[in-house]
N, C-alpha and C positions, 0 to 999 in steps of 0.2 A: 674369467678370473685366471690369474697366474700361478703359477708354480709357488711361488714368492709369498701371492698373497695367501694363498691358500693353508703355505705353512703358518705363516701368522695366524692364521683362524682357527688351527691346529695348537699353535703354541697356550693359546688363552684358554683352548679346552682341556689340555691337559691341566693348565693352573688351576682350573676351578678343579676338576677332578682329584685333584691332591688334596688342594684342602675340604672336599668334601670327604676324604678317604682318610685324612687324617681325624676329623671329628667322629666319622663312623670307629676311629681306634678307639679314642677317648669314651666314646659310648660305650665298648667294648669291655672296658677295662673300668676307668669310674662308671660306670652305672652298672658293674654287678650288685653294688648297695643296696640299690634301690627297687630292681628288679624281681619281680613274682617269681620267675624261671630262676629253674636250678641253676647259682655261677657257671658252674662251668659248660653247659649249656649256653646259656646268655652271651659267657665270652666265643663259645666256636662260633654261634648265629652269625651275632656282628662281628667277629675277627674276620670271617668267608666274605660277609658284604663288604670290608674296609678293605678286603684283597683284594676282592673283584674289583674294583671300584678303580686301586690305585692300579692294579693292570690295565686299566682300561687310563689311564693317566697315561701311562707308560707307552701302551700304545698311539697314541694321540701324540705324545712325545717322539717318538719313532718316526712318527707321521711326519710332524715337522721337520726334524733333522733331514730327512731323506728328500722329503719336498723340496728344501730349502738349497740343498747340495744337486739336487735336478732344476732347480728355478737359474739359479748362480752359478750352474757350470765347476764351482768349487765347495770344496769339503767344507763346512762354517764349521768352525777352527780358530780364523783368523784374526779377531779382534777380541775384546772382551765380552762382549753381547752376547757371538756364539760358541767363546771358550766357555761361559760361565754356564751357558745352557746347556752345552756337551755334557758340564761336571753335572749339573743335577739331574740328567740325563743315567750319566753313569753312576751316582748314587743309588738311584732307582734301579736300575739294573742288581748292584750290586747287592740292596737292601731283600730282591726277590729271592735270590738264589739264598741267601742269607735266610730270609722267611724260609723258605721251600726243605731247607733241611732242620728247621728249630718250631719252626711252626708256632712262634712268640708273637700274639699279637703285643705285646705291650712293648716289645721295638717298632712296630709302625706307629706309635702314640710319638716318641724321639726320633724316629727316621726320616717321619712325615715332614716335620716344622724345617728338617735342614734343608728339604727339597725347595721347598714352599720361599725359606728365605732366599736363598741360590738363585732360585727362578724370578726372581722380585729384585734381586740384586741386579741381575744380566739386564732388568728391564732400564735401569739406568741407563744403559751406554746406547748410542744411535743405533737405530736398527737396520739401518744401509746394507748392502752386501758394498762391500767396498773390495776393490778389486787388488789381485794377491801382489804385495813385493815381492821381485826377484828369492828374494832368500825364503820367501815363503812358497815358491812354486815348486815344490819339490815331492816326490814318493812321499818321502822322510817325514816330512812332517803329519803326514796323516798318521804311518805307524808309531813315530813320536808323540805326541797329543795326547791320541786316542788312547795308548795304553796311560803313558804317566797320569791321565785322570783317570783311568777305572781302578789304577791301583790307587790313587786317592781317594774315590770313591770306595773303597773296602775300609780305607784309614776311617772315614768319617762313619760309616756304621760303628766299627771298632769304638769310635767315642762315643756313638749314641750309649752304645753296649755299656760301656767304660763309666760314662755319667750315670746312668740309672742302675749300675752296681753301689755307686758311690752314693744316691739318695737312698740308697737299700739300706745299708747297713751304718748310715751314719745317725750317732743315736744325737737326735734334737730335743730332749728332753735333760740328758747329764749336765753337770756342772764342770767335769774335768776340765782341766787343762787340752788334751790334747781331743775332746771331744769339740770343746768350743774352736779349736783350731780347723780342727775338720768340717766346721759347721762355716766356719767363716769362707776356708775357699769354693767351697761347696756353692756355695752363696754367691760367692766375686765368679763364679765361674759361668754363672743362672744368668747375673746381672752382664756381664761381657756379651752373652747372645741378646741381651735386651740393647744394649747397645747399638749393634747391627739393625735389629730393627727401627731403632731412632734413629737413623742414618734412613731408611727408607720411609718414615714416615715425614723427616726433614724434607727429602727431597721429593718425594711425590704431592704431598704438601702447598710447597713453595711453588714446585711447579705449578698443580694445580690453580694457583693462585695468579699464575704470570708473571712472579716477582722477577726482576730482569736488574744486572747494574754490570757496568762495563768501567774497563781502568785503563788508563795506557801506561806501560810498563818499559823501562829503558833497560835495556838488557846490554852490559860490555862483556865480549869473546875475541878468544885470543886464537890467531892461526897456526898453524904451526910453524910458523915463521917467526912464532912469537910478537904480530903486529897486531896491536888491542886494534877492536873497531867498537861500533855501538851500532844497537838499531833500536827500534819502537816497536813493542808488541803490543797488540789488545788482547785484554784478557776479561771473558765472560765471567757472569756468577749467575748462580740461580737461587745461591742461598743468602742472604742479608749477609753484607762484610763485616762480621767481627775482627776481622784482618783483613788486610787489602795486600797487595802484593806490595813487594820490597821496592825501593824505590819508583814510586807510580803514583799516578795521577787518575782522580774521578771524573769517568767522562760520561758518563749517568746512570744514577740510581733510582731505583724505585721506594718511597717512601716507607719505613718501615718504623713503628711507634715512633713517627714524627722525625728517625732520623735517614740523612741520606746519604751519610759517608761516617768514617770511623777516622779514631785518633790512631789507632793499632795500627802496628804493620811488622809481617812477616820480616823478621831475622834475617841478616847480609847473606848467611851462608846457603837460606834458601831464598835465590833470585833467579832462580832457574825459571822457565814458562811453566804457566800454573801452581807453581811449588805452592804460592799464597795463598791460591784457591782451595787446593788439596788440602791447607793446613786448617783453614777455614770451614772444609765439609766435616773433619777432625773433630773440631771445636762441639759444629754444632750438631753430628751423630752423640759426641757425648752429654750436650746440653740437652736433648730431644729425649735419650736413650734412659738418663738420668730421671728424667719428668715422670717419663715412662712406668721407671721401676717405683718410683714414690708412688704413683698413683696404685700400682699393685700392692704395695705396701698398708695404704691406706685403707682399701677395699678388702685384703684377706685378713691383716691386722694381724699378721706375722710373717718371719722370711719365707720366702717364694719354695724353699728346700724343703721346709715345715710342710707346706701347704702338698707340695709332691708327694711328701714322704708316706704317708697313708694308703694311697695310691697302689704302693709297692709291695703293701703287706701279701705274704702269700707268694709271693715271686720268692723260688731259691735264688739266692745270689751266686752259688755255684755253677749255675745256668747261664747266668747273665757274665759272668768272667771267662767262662767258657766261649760262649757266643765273640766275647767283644776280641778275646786270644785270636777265636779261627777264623775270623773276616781279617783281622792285622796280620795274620799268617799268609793267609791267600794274596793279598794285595802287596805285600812286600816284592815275592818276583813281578809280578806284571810290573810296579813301581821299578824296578832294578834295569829290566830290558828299558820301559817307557824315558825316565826320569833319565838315565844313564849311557846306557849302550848306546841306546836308537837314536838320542841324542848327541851324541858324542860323533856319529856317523854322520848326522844330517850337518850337524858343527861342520864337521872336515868338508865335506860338500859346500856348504854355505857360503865359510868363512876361512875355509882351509888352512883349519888346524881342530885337533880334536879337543882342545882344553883354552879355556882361556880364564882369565877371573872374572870374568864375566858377573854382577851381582848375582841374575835367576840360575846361573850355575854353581856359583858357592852355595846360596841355599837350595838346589837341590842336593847336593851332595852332604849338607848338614841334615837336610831332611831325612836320607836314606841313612847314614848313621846314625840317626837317632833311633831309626827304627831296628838298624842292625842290633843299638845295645838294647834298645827293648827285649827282640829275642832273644841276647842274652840273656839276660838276667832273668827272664821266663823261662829256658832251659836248662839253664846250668846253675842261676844262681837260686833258684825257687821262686822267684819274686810274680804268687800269684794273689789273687784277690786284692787288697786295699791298694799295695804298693803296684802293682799291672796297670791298675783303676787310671790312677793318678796318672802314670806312665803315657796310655792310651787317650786321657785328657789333654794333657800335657802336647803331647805329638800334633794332635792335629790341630794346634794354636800355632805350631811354627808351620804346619801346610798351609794353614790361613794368608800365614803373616808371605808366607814364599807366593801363594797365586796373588795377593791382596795389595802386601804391602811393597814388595818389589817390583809388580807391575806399576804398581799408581805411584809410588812415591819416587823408589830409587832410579835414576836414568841407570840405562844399561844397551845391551843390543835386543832385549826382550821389551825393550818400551813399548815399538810398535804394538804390542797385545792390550797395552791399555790406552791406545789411542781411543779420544771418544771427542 
């Protein structure tokens, strides 16, 4: 067996150890209810087995990455598959030392589920080791990488921290005005992570299924010469075409409730390669993600917040603001070298210059102000509990949107990361 493989067999063992370590939270935490043993009793037993458990994830994790970097000669780093597993890599990392000084199991109950997705997400993309571009052969990019995710990885604790302050103390019972407000993005914020996961149940799904359609796509690029040409690109799907790509042609579909092509079609301004498809996986994470939430809806037979909220009782929210404060504090310099500096360096290296507008370089540099006014307005201006909550929410929706949505969507010099 190889290096290679090996990490693979490593990678699957840490999945399952996750979400075996996340339900031992759950245990932890809802089933003090129910339990003969004294609460807090019940919660140290199983908080110890859900630790033990997700370290040995972690390790198993470790495993892989190190395997994988000894099998390939190279850092996995370099595409989406093993940036995405780095990040939920460096979550876990981030989430222990986080445990290690709080000692909250009821952050492994929210820390768990972001690993779990992360790791389910990276499983989308090829799992090739595909061999480094020039711009990617560099020092720089390991110490780049590596840190701007561990300080992202501290952001996403910080939200775990940040959300379950905000299912704390938001009262699901008032009639207020500004309580039903609070209930409401509470709510859109439950259903957004359900989302994601309709996106993996779409595409493991389909996959599982074989579903296959292919388009051929005319693409006109202009040189710098300003002389149009055209060429024909095929472009795969593996999810039924609600949209097909922009000006293109069906060159086989697999049957899907009886149809084998759409009327739809992706918008002039995106005729880029794949844009259609991208727009389409879109479509149908929120068609999937949507079904999704209904079906929760039906079975608790109120919002998903409602259902958490009880949960909660007994947790100081002082604790939980505090926690979600000191992980978004730690992660901000690692983020500042990673995102910034080290990047800025490998830039000049690369591409030699240290700035450009690059899209993943405007949003990181939005990203990292955003987080600078966070701690603002945490130190100077008071802004702790509800308004931090929000803040800490908020933040790592545009980290999302910077590894997620500027890889996959926006062309840039960072596209290479979400080739797949």
């Amino acid at each position: 067996m190889s290096l290679v493989d090996l990490s693979s067999d490593a990678f699957i063992a840490a999945f399952f150890l996750y979400c075996f370590a996340f339900l031992f939270y759950v245990i932890a935490i809802a089933g003090k209810k129910w339990s003969n043993r004294d609460p807090f009793q019940h919660e140290k037993r199983w908080g110890r087995i859900a630790f033990i458990t997700s370290s040995l994830g972690l390790a198993a994790h470790l495993t892989f990455f190190f395997t994988r970097w000894a099998g390939s000669g190279q850092i996995p780093t370099s595409n989406m598959y093993e940036f995405m597993t780095f990040l939920g890599m460096a979550i876990m990392i981030a989430f222990t030392i986080i445990y290690a000084i709080y000692r909250k199991a009821l952050l492994g109950m929210f820390s768990l589920p972001l690993t779990v997705i992360i790791v389910a997400y990276a499983s989308v993309f090829p799992q090739e080791v595909q061999p480094l571009i020039p711009a990617l052969n560099s020092i720089w990019l390991k110490v780049h990488v590596t840190t701007a995710a561990l300080g992202e990885a501290f952001f996403a604790v910080g939200f775990a921290a940040g959300l379950m302050y905000l299912l704390r103390v938001v009262d699901f019972n008032s009639e207020t005005k500004e309580a039903r407000r609070s209930r409401f993005w509470v709510e859109f914020s439950l259903y957004t992570i359900i989302i994601i996961i309709g996106f993996l149940v779409a595409v493991f799904g389909f996959r599982s299924a074989g579903y296959e359609a292919q388009f051929s796509q005319e693409l006109s690029t202009v040189d710098a010469k300003g002389i149009e040409s055209s060429k024909v690109e095929t472009v795969d799907y593996t999810l039924p075409p609600i949209v097909k790509p922009y000006n293109s042609q069906v060159v086989h579909a697999d049957s899907f409730l009886g149809m084998t092509d759409t009327k739809l079609e992706a918008p002039s301004w995106m005729n880029g390669v794949n844009a259609g498809r991208k727009l389409n996986t879109v479509i149908w994470s929120i068609i999937a993600g949507t079904i999704l939430y209904g079906l929760l809806r039906l079975v608790f037979r109120k919002p998903l917040g409602a259902v958490i909220h009880p949960v909660m009782e007994g947790v100081d929210p002082d604790d939980l603001d505090e926690i979600s404060y000191r992980a978004i504090a730690i992660g901000f310099p690692i983020f500042t070298l990673g995102a910034l500096i080290f990047a800025m360096i490998w830039a000049n290296i690369a591409w030699g210059r240290f700035w450009g507008w690059d899209p993943k370089e405007v949003w990181a540099l939005i990203s990292w102000l955003y987080y600078s006014a966070y701690l603002h307005f945490r130190l100077s201006r008071g802004w702790q509990g509800l308004r931090s909550s929000w803040l800490a929410v908020i933040g790592f929706v545009v980290i999302l949107f910077t590894l997620i949505g500027v890889n996959l969507v926006i062309a840039g010099l960072h596209s290479y990361a979400g080739t797949n």
